[in-house]
C-alpha positions as CSV (number, residue, x, y, z in Angstrom):
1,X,99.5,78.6,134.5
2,X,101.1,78.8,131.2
3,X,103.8,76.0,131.0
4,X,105.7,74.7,128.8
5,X,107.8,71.0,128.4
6,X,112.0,71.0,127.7
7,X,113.5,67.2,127.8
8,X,116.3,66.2,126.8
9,X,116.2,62.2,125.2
10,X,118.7,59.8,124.1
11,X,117.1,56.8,123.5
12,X,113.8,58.2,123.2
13,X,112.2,57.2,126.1
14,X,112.7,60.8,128.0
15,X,111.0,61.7,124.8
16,X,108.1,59.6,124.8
17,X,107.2,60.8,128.3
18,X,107.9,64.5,127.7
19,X,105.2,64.3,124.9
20,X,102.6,62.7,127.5
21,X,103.4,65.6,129.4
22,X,103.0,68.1,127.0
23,X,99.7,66.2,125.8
24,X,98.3,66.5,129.4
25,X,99.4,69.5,130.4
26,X,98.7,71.1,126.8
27,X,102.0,72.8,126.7
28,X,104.4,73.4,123.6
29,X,107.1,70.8,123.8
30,X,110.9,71.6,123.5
31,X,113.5,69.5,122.5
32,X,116.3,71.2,124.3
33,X,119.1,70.1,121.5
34,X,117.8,72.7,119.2
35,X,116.2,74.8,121.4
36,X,117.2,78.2,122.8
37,X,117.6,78.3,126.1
38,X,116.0,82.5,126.8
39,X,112.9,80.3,125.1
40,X,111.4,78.9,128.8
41,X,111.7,82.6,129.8
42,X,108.3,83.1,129.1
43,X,106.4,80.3,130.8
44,X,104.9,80.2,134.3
45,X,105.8,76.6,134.5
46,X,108.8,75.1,133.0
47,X,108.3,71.1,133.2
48,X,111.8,69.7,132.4
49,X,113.3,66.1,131.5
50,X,116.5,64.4,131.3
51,X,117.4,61.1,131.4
52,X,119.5,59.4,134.0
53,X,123.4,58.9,133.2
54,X,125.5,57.6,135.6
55,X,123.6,58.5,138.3
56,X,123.7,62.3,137.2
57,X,121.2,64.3,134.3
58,X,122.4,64.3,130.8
59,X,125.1,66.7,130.3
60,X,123.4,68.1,127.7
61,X,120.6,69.2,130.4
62,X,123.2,70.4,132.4
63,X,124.6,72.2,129.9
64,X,121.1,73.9,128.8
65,X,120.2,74.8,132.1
66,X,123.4,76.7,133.0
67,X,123.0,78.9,129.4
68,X,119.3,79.5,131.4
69,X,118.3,83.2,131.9
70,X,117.9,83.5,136.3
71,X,114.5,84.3,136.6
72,X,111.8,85.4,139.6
73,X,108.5,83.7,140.7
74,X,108.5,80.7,138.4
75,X,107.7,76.8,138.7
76,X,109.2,74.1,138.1
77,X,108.6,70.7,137.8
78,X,111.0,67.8,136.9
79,X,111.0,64.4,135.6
80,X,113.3,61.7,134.2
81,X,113.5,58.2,133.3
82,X,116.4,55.9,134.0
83,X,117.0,52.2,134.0
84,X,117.9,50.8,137.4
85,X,119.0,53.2,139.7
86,X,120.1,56.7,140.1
87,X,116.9,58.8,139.8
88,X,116.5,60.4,143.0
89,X,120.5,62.3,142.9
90,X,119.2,63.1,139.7
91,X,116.5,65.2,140.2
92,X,118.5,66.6,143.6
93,X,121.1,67.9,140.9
94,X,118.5,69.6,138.2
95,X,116.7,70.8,141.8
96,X,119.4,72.6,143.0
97,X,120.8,73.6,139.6
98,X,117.2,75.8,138.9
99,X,116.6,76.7,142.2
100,X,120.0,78.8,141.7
101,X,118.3,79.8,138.2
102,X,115.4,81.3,140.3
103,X,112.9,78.2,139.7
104,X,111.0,76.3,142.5
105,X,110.1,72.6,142.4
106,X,106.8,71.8,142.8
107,X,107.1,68.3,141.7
108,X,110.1,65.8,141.0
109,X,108.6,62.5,139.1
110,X,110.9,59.4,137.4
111,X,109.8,56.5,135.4
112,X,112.3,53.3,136.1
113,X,113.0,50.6,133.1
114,X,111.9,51.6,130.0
115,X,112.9,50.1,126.7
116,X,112.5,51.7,123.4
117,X,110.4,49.1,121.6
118,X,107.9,48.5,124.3
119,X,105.1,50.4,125.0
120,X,105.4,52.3,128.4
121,X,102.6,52.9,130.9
122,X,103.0,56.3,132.1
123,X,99.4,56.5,134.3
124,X,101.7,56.8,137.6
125,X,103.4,59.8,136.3
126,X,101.1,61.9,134.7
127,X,98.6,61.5,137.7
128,X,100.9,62.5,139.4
129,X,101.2,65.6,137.5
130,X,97.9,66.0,136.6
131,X,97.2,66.4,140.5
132,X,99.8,69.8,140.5
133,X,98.7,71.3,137.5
């Protein structure tokens, strides 16, 4: 499956984990702030990030995923990372926000209370991943 990894990152921890990804799933890695949106169009897999805000995705990932081409028979799988709460209507907004795009989840995973400076242990998620790729 050909896949490839758009995030979106603030503070850089969406970052941080999007590059994991992309390391374990050998895929290119998109920041979507200067990435085209038609660009995901030709990957099997789109694996997509965003971190929590008020309970909701960015609205920069919002934003990105409604200038998304709709598109038939493709995968996707989400992630975030947020501080204390908020994770799981998250991922229910970028689910139902692709599925409309033409995308089907096959995986929704988070990573709670990351700070910048610190190194992050991200075994949890990417096993998790690893599993569905």
């Amino acid at each position: 499956m050909k896949a490839c990894v758009v995030y979106f990152s603030r503070t850089g921890n969406t970052k941080r984990l999007a590059l994991a990804i992309a390391n374990l799933a050998k895929a290119p890695l998109y920041d979507l702030s200067i990435t085209d949106s038609s660009k995901t169009v030709d990957f099997d897999l789109l694996i997509f990030g965003s971190p929590v805000e008020g309970a909701s995705p960015t609205k920069e990932a919002m934003s990105y995923i409604s200038n998304m081409p709709t598109v038939h028979g493709k995968k996707v799988l989400l992630f975030c990372t947020y501080r204390l709460f908020g994770n799981e209507r998250a991922m229910k907004t970028l689910e139902k926000e692709l599925t409309a795009k033409g995308y089907e989840t096959i995986l929704k995973v988070s990573k709670k209370g990351m700070k910048p400076e610190q190194e992050a242990d991200f075994s949890e998620v990417l096993d998790k991943i690893e599993k569905v790729l």
